[in-house]
C-alpha positions, -999 to 999 in steps of 0.1 A, spaced: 584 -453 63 601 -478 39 638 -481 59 669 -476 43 681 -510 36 651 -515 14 659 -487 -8 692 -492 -12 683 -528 -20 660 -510 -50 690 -485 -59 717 -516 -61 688 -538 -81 682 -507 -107 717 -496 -106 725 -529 -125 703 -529 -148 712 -490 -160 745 -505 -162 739 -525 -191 717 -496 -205 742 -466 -202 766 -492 -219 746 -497 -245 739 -462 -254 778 -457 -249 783 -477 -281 756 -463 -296 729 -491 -297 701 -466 -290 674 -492 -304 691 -524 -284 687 -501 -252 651 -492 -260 643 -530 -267 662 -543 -233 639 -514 -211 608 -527 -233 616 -561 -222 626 -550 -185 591 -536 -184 572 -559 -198 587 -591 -174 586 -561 -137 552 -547 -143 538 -562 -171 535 -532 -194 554 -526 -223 570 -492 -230 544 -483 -260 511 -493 -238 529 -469 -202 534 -441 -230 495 -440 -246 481 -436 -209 473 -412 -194 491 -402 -159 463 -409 -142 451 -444 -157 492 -453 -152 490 -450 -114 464 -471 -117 476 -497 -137 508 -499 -116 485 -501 -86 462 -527 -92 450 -530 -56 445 -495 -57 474 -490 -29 503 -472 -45 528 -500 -54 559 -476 -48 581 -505 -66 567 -506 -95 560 -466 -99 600 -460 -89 609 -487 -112 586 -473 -138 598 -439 -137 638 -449 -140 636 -467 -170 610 -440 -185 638 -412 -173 665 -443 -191 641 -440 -221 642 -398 -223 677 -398 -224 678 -424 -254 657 -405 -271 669 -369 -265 706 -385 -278 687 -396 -308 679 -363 -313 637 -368 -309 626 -343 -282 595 -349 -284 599 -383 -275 625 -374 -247 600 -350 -234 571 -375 -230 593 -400 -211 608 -372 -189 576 -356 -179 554 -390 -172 587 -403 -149 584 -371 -130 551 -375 -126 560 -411 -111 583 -395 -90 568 -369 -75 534 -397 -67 557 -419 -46 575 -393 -25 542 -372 -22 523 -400 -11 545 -430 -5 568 -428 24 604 -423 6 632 -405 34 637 -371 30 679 -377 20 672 -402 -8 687 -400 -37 648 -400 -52 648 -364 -42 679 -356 -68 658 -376 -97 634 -349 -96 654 -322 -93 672 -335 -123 642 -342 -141 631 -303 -133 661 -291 -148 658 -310 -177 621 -295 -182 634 -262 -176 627 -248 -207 590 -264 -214 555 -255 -202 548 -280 -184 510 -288 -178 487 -272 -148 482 -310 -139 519 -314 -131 522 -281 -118 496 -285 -88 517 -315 -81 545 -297 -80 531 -269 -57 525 -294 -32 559 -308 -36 574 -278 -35 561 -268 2 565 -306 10 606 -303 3 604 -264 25 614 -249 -10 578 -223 4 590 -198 -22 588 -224 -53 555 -235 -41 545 -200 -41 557 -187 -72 538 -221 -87 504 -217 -69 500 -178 -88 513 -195 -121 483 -221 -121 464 -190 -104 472 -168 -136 462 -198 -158 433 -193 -181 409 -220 -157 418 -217 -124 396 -236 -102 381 -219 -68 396 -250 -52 430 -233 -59 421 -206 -43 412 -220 -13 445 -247 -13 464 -211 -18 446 -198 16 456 -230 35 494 -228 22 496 -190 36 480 -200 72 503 -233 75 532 -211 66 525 -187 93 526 -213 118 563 -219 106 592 -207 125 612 -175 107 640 -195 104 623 -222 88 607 -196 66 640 -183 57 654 -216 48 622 -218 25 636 -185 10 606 -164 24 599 -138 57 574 -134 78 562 -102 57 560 -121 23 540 -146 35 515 -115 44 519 -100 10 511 -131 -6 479 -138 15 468 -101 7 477 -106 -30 456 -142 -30 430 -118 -11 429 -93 -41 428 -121 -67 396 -139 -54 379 -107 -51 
């Protein structure tokens, strides 16, 4: 588990530099912000914004992991300046260009607390549900979306997980994988308490329902 220290040492470190960059935008130098995060990126993790924005998320977890370890750093890093970027762009009026940035910083946020070992209070956890908000309104691909149906249970937010597992199940190409992931969600959450159900916003009998429902769908 990375302690506390070390991730407020992170917050402090990229609290300064967003500083500079929410000052920027503040007197509307939109392209001097974008070319200060280019430069931030390219001298961090030795990627410029243009090259992190052609791959794919994929080939970007591995190019900010090297060693093939997950360097949490570098992704956290990665995805502030990318979620800096989105809001550049989106006062620049370019969605489309805001979306992109949004969606791959998600995406880096979601790999680190998923995988990395982040505390369950940091303030990482409010990124992301910022950065859901903000996607609200899109369709946002099946690849994020199984990512987010394991994030979902992995936060105790059971009925979000569920409501996302029968979206990707209703999808066009669901794999038989997901149907057996969706069978493992239902018998993990009947080992749960009720009260931790509840605070998951299910019960006991919807957990059932579900499992039936899941039942019915593979058949």
């Amino acid at each position: 588990m990375i302690n506390k220290d070390y991730i407020l040492r992170l917050a402090e470190k990229f609290g300064r530099h967003l500083a500079i960059i929410l000052r920027l935008r503040q007197f509307d130098k939109h392209e001097e912000a974008l070319i200060y995060i280019d430069d931030l990126l390219l001298s961090t993790v030795g990627l410029t914004s243009r090259f992190i924005n052609s791959l794919s998320e994929e080939m970007l977890i591995k190019s900010l992991s090297p060693l093939g370890i997950l360097n949490q750093e570098q992704c956290l890093w990665t995805a502030t300046l990318l979620k800096a970027e989105g809001e550049i762009y989106e006062e620049m009026n370019n969605p489309n260009e805001s979306y992109y940035r949004y969606y791959k910083s998600l995406y880096l946020f979601l790999e680190v607390l998923l995988h990395g070992s982040i505390d369950s209070d940091s303030d990482f956890y409010l990124t992301v549900r910022e950065l859901l908000n903000i996607l609200e309104d899109y369709e946002l691909p099946n690849t994020i979306k199984n990512t987010l149906f394991t994030y979902y249970e992995h936060i105790g937010n059971y009925a979000k997980a569920e409501d996302t597992l029968f979206e990707l199940l209703e999808s066009e190409h669901s794999p038989d994988a997901l149907l057996e992931r969706g069978h493992a969600f239902y018998i993990r959450l009947l080992t749960k308490s009720s009260s931790d159900l509840i605070a998951g916003n299910m019960s006991r009998e919807e957990v059932m329902e579900g499992q039936t429902q899941l039942k019915e769908m593979e058949g």
